[in-house]
ZAKOLMAR-399341 format. One record per residue (C-alpha): residue number from 1; residue in one letter; x, y, z. Coordinates in Angstrom, 1 decimal, decimal comma, padded with zeros to 4 digits. Example, Ala and Ser with C-alpha at 12.3 -4.5 7.8 and 13.67 -1.06 7.14 Angstrom:
BEGIN
ATOM | pafi | guti | px | py | pz
ATOM | 1 | a | 012,3 | -004,5 | 007,8 $
ATOM | 2 | s | 013,7 | -001,1 | 007,1 $
END
This chain:
BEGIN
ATOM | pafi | guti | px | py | pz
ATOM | 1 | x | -007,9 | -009,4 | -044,6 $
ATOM | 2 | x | -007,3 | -010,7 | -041,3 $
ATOM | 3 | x | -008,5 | -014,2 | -040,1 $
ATOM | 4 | x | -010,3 | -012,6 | -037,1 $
ATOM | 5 | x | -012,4 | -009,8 | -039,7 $
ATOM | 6 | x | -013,1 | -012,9 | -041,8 $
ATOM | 7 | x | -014,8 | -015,0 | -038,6 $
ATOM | 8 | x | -016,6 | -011,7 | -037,6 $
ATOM | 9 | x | -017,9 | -011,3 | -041,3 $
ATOM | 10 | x | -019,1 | -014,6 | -041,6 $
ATOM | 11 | x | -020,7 | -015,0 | -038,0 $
ATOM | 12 | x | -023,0 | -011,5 | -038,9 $
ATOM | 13 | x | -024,1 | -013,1 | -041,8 $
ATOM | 14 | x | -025,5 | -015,9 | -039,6 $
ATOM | 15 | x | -029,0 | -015,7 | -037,9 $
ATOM | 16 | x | -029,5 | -014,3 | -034,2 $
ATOM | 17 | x | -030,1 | -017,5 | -032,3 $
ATOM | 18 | x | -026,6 | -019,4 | -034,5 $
ATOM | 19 | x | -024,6 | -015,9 | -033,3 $
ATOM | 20 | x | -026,0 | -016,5 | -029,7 $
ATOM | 21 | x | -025,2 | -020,0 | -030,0 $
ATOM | 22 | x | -021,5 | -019,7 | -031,1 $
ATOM | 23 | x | -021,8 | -016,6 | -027,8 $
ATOM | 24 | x | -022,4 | -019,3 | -025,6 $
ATOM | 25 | x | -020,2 | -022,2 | -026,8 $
ATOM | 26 | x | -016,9 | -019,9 | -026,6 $
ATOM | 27 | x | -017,9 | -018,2 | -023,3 $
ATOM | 28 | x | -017,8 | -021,9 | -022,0 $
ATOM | 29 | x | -014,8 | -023,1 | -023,9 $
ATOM | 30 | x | -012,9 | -019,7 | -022,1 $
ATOM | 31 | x | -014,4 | -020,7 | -018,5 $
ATOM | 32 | x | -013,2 | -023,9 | -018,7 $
ATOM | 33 | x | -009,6 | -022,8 | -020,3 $
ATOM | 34 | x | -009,6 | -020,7 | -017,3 $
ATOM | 35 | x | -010,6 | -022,8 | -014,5 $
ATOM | 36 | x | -008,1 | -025,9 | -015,6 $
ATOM | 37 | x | -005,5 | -023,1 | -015,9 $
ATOM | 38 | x | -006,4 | -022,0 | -012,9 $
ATOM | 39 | x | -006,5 | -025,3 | -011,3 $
ATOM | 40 | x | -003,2 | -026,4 | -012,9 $
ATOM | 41 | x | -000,8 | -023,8 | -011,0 $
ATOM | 42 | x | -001,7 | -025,4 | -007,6 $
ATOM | 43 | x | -004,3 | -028,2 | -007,6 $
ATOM | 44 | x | -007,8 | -025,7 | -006,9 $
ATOM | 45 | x | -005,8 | -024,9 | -003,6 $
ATOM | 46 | x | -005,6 | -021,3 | -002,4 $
ATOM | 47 | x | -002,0 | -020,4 | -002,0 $
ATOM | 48 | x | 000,2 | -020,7 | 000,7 $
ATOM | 49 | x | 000,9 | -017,9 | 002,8 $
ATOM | 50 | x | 004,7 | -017,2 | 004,0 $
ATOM | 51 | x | 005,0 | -018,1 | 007,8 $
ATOM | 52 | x | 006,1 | -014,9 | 009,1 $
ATOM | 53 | x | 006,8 | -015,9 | 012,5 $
ATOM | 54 | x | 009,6 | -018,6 | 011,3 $
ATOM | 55 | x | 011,0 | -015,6 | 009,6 $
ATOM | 56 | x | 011,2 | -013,6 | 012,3 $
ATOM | 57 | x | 012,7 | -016,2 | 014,5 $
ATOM | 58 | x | 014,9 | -017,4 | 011,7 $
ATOM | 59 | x | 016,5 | -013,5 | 011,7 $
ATOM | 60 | x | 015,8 | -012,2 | 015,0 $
ATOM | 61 | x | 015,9 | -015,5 | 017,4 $
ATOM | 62 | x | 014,3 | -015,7 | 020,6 $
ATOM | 63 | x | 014,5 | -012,0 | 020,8 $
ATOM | 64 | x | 010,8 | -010,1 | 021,6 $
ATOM | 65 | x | 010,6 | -007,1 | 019,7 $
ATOM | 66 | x | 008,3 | -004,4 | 020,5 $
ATOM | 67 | x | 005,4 | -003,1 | 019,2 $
ATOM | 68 | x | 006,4 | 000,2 | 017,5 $
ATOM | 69 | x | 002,2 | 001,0 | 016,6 $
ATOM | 70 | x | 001,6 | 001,0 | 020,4 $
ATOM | 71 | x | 005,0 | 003,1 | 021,3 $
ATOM | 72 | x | 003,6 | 005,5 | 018,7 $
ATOM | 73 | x | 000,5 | 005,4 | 019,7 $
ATOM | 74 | x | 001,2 | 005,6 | 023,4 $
ATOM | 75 | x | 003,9 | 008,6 | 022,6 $
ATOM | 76 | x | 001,0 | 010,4 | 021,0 $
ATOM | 77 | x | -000,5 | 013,9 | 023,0 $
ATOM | 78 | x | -004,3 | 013,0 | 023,1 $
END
């Protein structure tokens, strides 16, 4: 028998307001597992974004490149 069939066994056999008890202590452990994992990949920040821009400069230089949406769309019969 498996150690999680043996914990589900015994936690049936207690009453209602233990099982919601236990319910409510390991919903909060998990939340709190979460949120420090969470937290401990970058410090509650959001993450950065790429700076596209310096990208494109970095490849392209000073160049100004069109806008192929608006050549589409000006190309377009309606």
């Amino acid at each position: 028998m498996s150690k999680v069939q043996e914990i589900e066994a015994a936690l049936r056999q207690l009453p209602a307001h233990e099982q919601w008890e236990v319910a409510r202590w390991l919903l909060d452990e998990l939340e709190e597992e979460t949120d420090s994992a969470a937290k401990g990949q970058n410090g509650g920040r959001a993450p950065a974004l790429p700076d596209y821009a310096a990208r494109r400069r970095r490849i392209f230089g000073d160049k100004v490149l069109p806008n192929m949406v608006l050549l589409a769309r000006s190309e377009e019969p309606w």
